[in-house]
N, C-alpha and C positions, 0 to 999 in steps of 0.2 A: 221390329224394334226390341232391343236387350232392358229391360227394368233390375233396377238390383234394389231388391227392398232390403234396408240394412237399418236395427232397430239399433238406438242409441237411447241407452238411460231406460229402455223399456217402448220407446215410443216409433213407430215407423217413420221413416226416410225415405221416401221412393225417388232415385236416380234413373231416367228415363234417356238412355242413347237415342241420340233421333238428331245426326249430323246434319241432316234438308232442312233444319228448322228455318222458318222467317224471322224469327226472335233473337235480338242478341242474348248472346252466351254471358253468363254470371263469371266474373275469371274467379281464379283458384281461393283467391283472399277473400271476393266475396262472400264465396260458399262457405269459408271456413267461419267467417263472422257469421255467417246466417245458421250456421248449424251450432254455435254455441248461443246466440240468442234463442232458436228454437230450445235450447236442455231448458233453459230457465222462465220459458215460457208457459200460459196455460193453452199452448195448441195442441193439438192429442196425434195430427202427423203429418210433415212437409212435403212436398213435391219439387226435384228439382229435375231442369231438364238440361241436359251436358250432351257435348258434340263427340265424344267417342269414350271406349274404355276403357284410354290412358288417360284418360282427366280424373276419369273415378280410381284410377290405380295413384294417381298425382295428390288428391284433396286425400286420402289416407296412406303415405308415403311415411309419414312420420308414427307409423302406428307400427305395430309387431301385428306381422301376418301368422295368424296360429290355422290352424287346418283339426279338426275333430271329426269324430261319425259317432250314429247310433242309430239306434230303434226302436222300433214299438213292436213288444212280441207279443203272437198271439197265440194262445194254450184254450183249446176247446172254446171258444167264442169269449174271450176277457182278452186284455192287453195289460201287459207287465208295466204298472208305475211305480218312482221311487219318488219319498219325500225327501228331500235334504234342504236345510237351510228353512225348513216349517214351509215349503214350495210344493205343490204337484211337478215332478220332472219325470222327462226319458230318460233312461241311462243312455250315456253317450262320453266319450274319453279323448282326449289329444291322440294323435297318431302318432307311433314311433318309429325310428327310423327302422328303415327299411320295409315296413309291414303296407302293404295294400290299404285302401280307405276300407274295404270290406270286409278283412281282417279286424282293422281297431273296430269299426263297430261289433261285432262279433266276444271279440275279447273283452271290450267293456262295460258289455252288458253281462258279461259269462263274471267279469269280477265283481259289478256291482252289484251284482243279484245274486250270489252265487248258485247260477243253475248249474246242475249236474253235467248236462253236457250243453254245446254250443248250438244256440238253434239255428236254422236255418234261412238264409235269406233269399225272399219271395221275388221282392220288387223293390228298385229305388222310389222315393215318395218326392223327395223335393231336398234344396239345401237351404238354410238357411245364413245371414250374417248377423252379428252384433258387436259391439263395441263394448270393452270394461277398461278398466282401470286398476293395474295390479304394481304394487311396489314399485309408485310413482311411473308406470309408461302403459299409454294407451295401447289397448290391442285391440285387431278388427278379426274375428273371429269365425269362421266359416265351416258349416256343419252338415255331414253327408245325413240324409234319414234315409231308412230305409224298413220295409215290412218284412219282419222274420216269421218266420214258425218252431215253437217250441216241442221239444221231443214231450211223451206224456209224463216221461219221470222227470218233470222239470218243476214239480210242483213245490215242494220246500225250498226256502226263497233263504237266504242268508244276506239283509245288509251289509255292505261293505262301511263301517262306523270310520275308520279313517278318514274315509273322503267325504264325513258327515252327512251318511244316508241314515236314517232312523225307521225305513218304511222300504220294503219290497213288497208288493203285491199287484194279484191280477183283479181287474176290474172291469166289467160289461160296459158295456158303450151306452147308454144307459146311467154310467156314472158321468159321463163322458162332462155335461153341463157343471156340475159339482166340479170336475176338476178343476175345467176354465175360471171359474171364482176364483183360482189360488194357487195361479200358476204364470207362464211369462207371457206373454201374446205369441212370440216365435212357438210355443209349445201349440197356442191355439192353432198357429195357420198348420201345424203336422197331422193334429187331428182330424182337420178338415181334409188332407189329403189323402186320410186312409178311405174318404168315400170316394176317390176319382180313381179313373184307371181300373 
């Protein structure tokens, strides 16, 4: 069975394909009412279960499908984080055309951080979704992660202040609890994937 956890507002959404259910299916309106009663609710996160995954492409139809990547680099036992927005973040960038998902991650951790050269990717971690809301139209947003390795001259970090980063640096795992205080949840489930695999 395919689960697509897609955090809305901050808060997880698990859509769960599972077409054998015995259970009648919620149709499209329901879910759409039930998922904005959920933003405004104090439940911390929903479960819904749908019969295939054109209904989950149908209930976010009206949304702008963006596609991003990034990573977590790691330089002698730390991993590269950026603050923006007063947030613990990954650097991670929209994808441009033509460029591979492994590309844009690459290139926008090589701009966000300004390391010297582009470091290396080890292993995909996991993808994530989320929903925002940008000059009036919802977008459902989908994120490659992936584990890099940084070259050793990769230590002078340069924020990119444009895209209002205030903070590049590397941090032991160790800080790892500290980060989760003050950062998105979709960052927590990445961190947790650098111990799988």
């Amino acid at each position: 069975m395919q689960i697509y956890k897609v955090f809305i507002d901050n808060k997880p959404v698990f859509f769960e394909i599972n077409p054998e259910s015995t259970e009648d299916f919620l149709s499209i309106a329901e879910i759409r009412n039930g998922l904005a009663e959920f933003n405004n609710s104090e439940f911390t996160d929903l479960y819904i279960e749908i019969e295939s995954e054109a209904v989950f492409e149908t209930i976010f139809e009206n949304y702008k499908f963006v596609e991003a990547a990034g990573g977590l680099v790691e330089l002698n036992k730390k991993f590269l984080f950026i603050k923006r927005d007063g947030k613990w973040d990954i650097p991670k960038g929209k994808l441009e055309p033509g460029e591979t998902i492994e590309e844009a991650a690459v290139r926008e951790i090589v701009e966000e951080c300004g390391l010297a050269t582009p470091p290396v990717i080890e292993r995909h971690l996991m993808n994530t979704y989320h929903t925002y809301r940008r000059k009036e139209k919802d977008h459902l947003k989908k994120t490659y992660w992936y584990l890099l390795k940084a070259g050793d001259n990769n230590t002078d970090l340069t924020p990119q202040l444009e895209e209002e980063i205030t903070e590049a640096v590397y941090l032991p795992k160790a800080a790892f609890d500290t980060i989760k205080k003050n950062t998105y949840k979709s960052i927590k489930d990445v961190l947790k994937a650098i111990n799988k695999g």
